[in-house]
C-alpha positions as CSV (number, residue, x, y, z in Angstrom):
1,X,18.7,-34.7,-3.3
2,X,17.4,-34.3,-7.1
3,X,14.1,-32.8,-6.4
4,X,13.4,-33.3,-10.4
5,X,12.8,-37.3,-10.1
6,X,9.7,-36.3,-8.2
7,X,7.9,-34.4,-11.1
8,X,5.4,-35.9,-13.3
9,X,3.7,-34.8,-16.5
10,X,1.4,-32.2,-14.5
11,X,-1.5,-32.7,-17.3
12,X,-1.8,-36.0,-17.2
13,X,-2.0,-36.0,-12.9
14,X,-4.8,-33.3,-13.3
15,X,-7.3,-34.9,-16.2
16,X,-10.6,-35.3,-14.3
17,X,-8.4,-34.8,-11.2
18,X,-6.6,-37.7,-11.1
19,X,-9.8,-40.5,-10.7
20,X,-7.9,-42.6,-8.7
21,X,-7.5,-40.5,-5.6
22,X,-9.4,-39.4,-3.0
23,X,-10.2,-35.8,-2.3
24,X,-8.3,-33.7,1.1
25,X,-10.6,-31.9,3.1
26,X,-9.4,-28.3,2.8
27,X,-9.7,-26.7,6.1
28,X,-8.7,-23.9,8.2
29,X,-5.9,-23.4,10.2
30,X,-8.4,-24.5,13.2
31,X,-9.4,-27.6,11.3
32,X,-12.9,-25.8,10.2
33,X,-13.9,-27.2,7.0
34,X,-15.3,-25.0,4.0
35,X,-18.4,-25.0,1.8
36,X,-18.6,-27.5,-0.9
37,X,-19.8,-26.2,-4.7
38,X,-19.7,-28.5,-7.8
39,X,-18.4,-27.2,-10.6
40,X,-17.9,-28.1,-14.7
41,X,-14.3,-28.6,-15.7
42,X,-12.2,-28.0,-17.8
43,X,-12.6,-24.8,-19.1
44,X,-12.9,-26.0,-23.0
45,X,-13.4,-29.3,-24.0
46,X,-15.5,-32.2,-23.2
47,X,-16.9,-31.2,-19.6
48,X,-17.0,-33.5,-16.4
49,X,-18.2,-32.4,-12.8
50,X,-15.9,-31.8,-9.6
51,X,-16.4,-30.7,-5.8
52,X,-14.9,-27.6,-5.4
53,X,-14.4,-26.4,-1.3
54,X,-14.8,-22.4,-1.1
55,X,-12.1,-20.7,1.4
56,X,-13.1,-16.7,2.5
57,X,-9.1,-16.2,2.4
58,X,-5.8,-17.6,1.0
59,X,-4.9,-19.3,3.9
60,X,-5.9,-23.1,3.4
61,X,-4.7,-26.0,4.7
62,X,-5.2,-29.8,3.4
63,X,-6.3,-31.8,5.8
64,X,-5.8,-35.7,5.0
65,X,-7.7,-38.3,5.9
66,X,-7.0,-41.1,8.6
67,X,-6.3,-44.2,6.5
68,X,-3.3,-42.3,5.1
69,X,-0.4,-43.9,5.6
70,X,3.2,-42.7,7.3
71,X,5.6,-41.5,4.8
72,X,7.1,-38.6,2.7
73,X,4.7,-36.4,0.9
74,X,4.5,-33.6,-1.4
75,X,2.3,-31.0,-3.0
76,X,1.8,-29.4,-6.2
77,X,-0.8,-26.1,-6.3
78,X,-1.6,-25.4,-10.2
79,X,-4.3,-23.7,-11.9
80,X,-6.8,-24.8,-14.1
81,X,-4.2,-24.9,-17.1
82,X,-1.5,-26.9,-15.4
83,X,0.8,-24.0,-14.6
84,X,2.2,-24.3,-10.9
85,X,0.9,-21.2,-8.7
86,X,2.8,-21.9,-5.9
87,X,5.2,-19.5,-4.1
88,X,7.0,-22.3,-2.4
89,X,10.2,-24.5,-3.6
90,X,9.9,-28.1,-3.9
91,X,12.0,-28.9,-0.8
92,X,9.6,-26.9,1.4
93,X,6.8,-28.4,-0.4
94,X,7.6,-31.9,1.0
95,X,6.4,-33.0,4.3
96,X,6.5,-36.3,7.1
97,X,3.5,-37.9,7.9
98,X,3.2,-39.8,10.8
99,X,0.2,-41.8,11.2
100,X,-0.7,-42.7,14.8
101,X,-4.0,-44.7,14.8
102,X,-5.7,-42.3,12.7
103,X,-4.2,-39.0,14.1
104,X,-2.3,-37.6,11.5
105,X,1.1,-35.2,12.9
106,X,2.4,-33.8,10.4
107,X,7.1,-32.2,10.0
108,X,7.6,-29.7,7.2
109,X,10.8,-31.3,5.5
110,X,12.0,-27.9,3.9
111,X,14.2,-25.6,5.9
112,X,13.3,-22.4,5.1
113,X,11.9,-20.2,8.0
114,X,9.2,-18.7,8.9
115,X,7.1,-20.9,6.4
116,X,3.5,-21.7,7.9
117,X,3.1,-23.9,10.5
118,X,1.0,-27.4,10.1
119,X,-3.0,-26.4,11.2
120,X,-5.2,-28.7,12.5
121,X,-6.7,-31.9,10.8
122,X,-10.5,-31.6,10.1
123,X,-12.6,-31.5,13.4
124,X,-9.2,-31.0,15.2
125,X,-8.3,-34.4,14.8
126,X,-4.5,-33.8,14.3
127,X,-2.8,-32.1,11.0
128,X,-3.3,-30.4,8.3
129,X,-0.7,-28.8,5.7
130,X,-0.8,-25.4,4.8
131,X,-0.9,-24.7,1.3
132,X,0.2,-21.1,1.2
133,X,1.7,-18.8,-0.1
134,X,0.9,-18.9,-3.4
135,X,-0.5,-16.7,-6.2
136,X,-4.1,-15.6,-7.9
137,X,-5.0,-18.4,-10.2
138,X,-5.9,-16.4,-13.6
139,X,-8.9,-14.6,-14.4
140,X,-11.3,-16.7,-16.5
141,X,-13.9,-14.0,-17.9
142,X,-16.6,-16.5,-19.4
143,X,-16.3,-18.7,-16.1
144,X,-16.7,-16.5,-12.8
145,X,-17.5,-19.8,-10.8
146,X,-13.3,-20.4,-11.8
147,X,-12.4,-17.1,-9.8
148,X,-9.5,-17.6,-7.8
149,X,-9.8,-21.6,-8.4
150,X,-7.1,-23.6,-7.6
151,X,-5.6,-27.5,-8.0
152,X,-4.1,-29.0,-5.4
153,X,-2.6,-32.7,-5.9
154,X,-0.5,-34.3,-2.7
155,X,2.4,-37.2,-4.2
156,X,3.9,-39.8,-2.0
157,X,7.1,-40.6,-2.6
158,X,7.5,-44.7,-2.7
159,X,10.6,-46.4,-1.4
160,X,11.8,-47.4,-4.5
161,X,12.0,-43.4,-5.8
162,X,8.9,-43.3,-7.6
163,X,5.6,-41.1,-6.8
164,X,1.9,-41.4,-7.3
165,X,-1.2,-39.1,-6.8
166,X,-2.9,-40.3,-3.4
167,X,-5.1,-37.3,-3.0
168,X,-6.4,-34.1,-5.6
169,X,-9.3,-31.6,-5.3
170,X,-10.1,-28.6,-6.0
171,X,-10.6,-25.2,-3.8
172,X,-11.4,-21.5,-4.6
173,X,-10.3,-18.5,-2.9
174,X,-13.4,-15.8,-2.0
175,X,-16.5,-16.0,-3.4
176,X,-16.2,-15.8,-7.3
177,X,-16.6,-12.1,-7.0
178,X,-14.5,-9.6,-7.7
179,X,-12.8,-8.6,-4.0
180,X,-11.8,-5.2,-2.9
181,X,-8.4,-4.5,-0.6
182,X,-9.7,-1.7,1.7
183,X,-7.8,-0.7,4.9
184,X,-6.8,2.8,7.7
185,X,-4.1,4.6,7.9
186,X,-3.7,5.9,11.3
187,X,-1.4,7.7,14.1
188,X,0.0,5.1,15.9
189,X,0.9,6.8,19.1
190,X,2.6,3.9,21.0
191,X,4.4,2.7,17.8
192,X,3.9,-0.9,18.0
193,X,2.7,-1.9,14.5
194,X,-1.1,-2.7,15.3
195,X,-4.2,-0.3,15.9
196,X,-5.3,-0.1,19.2
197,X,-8.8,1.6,20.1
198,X,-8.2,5.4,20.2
199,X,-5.4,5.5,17.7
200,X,-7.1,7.8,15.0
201,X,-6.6,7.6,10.8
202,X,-4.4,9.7,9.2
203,X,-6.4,11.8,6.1
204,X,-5.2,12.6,3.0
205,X,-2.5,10.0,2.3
206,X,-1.6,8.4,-1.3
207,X,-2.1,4.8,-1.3
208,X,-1.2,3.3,-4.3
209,X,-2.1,-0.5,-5.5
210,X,0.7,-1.9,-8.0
211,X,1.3,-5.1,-9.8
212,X,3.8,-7.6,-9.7
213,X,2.4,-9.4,-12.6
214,X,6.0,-10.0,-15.2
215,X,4.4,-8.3,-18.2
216,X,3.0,-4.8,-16.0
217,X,5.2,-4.6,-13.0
218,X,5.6,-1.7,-11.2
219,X,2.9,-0.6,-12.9
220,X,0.2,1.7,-10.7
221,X,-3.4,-0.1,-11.4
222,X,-5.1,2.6,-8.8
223,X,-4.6,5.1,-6.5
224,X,-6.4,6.2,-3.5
225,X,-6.1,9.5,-1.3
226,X,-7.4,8.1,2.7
227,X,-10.3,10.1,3.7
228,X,-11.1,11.8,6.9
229,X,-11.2,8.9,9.1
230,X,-7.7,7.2,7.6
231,X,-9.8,4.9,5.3
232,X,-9.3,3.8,1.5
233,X,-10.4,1.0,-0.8
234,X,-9.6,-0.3,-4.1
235,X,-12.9,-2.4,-5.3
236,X,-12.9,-4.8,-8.4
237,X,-9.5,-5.7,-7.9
238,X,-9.0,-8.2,-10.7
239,X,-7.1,-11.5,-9.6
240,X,-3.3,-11.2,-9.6
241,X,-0.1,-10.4,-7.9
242,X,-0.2,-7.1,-6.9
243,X,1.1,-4.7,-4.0
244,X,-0.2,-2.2,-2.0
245,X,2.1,0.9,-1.3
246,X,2.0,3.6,1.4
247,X,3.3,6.7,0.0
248,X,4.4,9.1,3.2
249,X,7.1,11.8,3.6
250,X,9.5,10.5,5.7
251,X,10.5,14.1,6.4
252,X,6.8,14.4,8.1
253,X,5.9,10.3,9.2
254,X,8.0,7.6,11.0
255,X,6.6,4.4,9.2
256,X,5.2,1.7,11.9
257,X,4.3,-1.1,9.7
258,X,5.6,-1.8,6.1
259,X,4.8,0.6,3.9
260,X,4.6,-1.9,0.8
261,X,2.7,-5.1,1.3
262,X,2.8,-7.6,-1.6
263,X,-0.8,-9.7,-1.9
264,X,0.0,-12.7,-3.9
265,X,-4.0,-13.2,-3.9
266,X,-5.0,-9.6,-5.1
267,X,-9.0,-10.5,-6.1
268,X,-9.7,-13.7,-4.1
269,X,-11.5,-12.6,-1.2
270,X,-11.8,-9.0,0.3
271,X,-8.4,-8.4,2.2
272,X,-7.5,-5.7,4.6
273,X,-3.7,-4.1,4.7
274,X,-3.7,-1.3,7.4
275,X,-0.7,1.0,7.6
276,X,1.1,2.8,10.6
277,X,2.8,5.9,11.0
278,X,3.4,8.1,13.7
279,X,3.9,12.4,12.4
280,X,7.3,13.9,13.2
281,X,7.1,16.7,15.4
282,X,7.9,19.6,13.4
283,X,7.9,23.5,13.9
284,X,5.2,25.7,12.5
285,X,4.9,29.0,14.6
286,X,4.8,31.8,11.8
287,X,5.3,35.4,12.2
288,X,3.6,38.1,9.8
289,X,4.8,40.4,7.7
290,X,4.5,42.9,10.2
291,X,7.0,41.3,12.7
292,X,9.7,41.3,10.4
293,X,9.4,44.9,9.2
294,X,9.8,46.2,13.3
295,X,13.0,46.4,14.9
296,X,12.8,43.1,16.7
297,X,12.6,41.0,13.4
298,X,14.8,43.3,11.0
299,X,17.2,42.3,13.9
300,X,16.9,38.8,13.4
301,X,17.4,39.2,9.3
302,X,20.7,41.3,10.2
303,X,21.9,38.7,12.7
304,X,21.0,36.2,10.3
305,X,22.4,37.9,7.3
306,X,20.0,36.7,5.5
307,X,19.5,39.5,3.0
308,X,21.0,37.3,0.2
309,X,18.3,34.6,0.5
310,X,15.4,37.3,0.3
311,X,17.2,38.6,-3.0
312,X,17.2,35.3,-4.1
313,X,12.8,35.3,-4.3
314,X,11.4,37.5,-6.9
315,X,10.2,40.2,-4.7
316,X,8.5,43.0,-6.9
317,X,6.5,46.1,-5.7
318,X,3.4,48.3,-6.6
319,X,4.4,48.7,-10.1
320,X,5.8,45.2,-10.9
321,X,9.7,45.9,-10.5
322,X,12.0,43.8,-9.3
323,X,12.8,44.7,-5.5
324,X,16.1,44.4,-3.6
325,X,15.4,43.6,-0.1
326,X,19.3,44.6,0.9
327,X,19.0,48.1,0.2
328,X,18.7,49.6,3.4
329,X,16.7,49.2,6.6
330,X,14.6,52.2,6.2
331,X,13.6,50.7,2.5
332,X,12.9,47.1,4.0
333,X,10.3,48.5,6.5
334,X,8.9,50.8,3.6
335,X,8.3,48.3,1.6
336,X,6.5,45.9,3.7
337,X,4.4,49.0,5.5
338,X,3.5,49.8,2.0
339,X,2.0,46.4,0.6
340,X,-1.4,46.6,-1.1
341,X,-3.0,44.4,-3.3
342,X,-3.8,47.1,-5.8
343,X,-0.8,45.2,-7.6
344,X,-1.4,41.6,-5.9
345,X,1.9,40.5,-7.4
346,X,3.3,42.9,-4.5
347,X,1.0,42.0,-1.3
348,X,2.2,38.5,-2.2
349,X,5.8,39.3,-2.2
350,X,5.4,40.5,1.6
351,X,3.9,38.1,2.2
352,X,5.9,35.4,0.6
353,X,9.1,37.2,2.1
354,X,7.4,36.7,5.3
355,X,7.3,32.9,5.1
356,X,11.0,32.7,4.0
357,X,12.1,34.4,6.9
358,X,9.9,32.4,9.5
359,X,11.8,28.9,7.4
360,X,14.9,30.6,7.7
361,X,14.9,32.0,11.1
362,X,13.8,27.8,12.5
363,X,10.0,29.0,13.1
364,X,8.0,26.9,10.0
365,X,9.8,24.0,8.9
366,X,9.4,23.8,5.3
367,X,7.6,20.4,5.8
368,X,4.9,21.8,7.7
369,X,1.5,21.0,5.9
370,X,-1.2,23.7,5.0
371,X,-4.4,23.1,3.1
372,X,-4.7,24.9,-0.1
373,X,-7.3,24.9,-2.7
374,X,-5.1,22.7,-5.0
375,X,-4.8,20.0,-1.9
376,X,-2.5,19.8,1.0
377,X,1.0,21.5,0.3
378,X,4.2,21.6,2.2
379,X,5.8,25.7,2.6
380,X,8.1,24.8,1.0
381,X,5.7,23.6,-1.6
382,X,3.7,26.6,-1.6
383,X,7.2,28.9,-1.4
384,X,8.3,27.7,-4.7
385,X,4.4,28.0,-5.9
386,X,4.1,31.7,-4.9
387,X,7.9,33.1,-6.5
388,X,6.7,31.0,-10.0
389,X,3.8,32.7,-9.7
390,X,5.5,36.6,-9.0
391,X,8.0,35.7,-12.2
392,X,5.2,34.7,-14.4
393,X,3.3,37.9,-13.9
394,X,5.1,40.5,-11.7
395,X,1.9,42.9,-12.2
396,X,-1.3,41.3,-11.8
397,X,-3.7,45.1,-11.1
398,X,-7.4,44.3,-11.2
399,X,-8.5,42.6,-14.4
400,X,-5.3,40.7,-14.6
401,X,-6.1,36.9,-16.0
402,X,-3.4,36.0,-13.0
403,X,-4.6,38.0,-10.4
404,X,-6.8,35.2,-8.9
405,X,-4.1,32.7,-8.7
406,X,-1.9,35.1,-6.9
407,X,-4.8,36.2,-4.7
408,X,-5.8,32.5,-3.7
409,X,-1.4,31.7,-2.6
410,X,-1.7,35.0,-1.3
411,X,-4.3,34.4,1.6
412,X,-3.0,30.4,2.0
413,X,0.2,32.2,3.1
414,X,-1.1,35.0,5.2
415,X,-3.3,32.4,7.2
416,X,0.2,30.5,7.6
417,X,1.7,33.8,8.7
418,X,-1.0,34.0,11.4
419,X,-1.0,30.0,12.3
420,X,-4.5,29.6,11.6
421,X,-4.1,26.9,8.8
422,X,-1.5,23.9,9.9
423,X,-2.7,21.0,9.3
């Protein structure tokens, strides 16, 4: 079927919308109709009046009235400049209707899946078609009663292949505010994709709000970190196509739900987008310095052999030299007996030898999590952190512009060594 023969010239169809026909009832998917406002149109020129219906979300239906007759229909969604805004291809834009005394029953004719299902008519006198999904109408900054408005024209096509216009009208998604997309991140425990009561938020995770818009997509437009309870929201989203992105460490989360959700409607309407994700179990049972200068952990290192990874960090001792770890035993066990932080450079060698050896010997994964006062870090994170630091300044005595940094990595990594700060 050429689905082209059933176009018309959009801007002559919309000019005072269309005088000749009648106005749907845009509805709910339960057949609950919406507010009515009256609004000036167009946006420049000579101005004329128009109801406008005012739906809290994207999803709106039209509901037609009962003197409509049986036939093939179709739908056009545009905004207020004639462009279409509708996510849909013609074909499953074109719908049967089948009028039984009134009762209108309404047959998608497209066969695309998983496309919205026909609501009820208004009052719940049979059918309504859903006009969704489609995208943000654009942002008109002189006209805020024009947020998120939208067009709507429904075509009959005639026997004889032509169309006309039988019903037109106008809707508006939110309430010509500026929306925010706010939503929780939490732990869910049975992993079935929805929060159930007792399934807590998840702190400190990067969500990330992105648009889809052709001239900036991809582009980040916001980021939020989720605060104690799980919770983030992004407020003043301007209308648009946009997405909003989980960012997790697969190493650390299993992902419940999607962890990007596209929002052809960013700004019309406040809209929630909750994310799941269960945390990995993962090992974080440290050992101090001490335990791997006695017998029972210098055994481990031998059996281990893995003298060649602690040469590989940038050990250094009280006066700032480099220090081989594979010496001998008897230097080993002197060396970590003999930390101070006269030189802090050296008590955070032992101490950063210390972690590498619980990572290597299986006891701290490297994705374990500790807080830190530049934000949450992984070991291995805070590994890399704490050797940059010792190369940088392998003498760092009292005075030394460096000493605090090394001091602060220092005492993250002894709590670690003493499992007092996992997160």
């Amino acid at each position: 079927m050429n689905m082209n023969k059933f176009l018309i010239p959009l801007a002559a169809a919309c000019l005072a919308g269309a005088a000749s026909a009648d106005t749907p009832n845009f509805v709910d998917a339960q057949g609950n109709g919406f507010p009515v406002t009256v609004i000036t149109l167009p946006v420049q020129g000579p101005s004329y009046t128009q109801d406008m219906w005012i739906s809290p979300s994207p999803d709106v239906y039209a509901a037609l009235d009962s003197t409509i007759p049986s036939g093939i229909y179709y739908f056009q969604l545009l905004d207020l400049d004639f462009n279409n805004l509708s996510e849909l291809a013609l074909g499953d834009r074109m719908f049967e209707v089948i009028n039984n005394s009134g009762a209108l029953t309404i047959t998608r004719m497209g066969g695309t899946p998983d496309l919205p299902a026909p609501g009820a008519g208004a009052g719940g006198v049979g059918q309504s078609m859903p006009l969704f999904p489609f995208v943000s109408a654009p942002y008109y900054p002189n006209r805020p009663d024009l947020l998120c408005a939208h067009k709507a024209i429904i075509f009959e096509l005639l026997p004889d292949g032509s169309n006309r216009i039988v019903r037109s009208g106008f809707f508006r998604v939110g309430d010509g505010q500026l929306a925010s997309i706010s939503g929780i991140v939490f732990n869910d425990v049975d992993r079935d994709g929805a929060r159930d009561a007792g399934e807590a938020g998840i702190a400190g995770r990067t969500v990330k709000l992105i648009s889809n818009h052709p001239a900036t997509a991809g582009q980040v437009v916001a980021t939020k970190t989720t605060g104690a309870a799980g919770e983030y929201i992004f407020e003043g989203v301007n209308p648009g196509d946009c997405s909003v992105v989980l960012e997790i460490d697969t190493a650390q989360f299993l992902a419940t739900t999607p962890m990007d959700v596209r929002l052809g409607n960013c700004g019309c309407g406040s809209q929630i987008v909750d994310f799941g994700a269960v945390p990995l179990a993962v090992q974080c049972e440290g050992r101090t310095p001490g335990f791997w200068r006695n017998n029972n952990g210098i055994a481990q290192i031998n059996a281990g052999q893995w003298w060649d990874e602690l040469r590989d960090l940038k050990l250094v001792n009280a006066c700032g030299w480099n220090f081989d770890p594979s010496g001998s035993t008897w230097q080993w066990k002197s060396y970590m007996s003999g930390s101070n932080a006269y030189n802090m450079a050296y008590k955070l060698s032992t101490h950063l030898a210390a972690m590498k050896l619980n990572v290597l010997s299986g006891r701290v994964s490297e994705n374990c999590r500790v807080q830190t006062p530049w934000g949450q870090k992984t070991i291995g994170q805070l590994i890399q952190m704490a050797n940059d630091a010792i190369i940088d300044d392998p003498y760092t005595p009292p005075c030394d512009d460096d000493r605090a940094y090394q001091e602060q990595l220092k005492n993250v990594l002894d709590k670690a060594n003493n499992n007092l700060n996992w997160l």
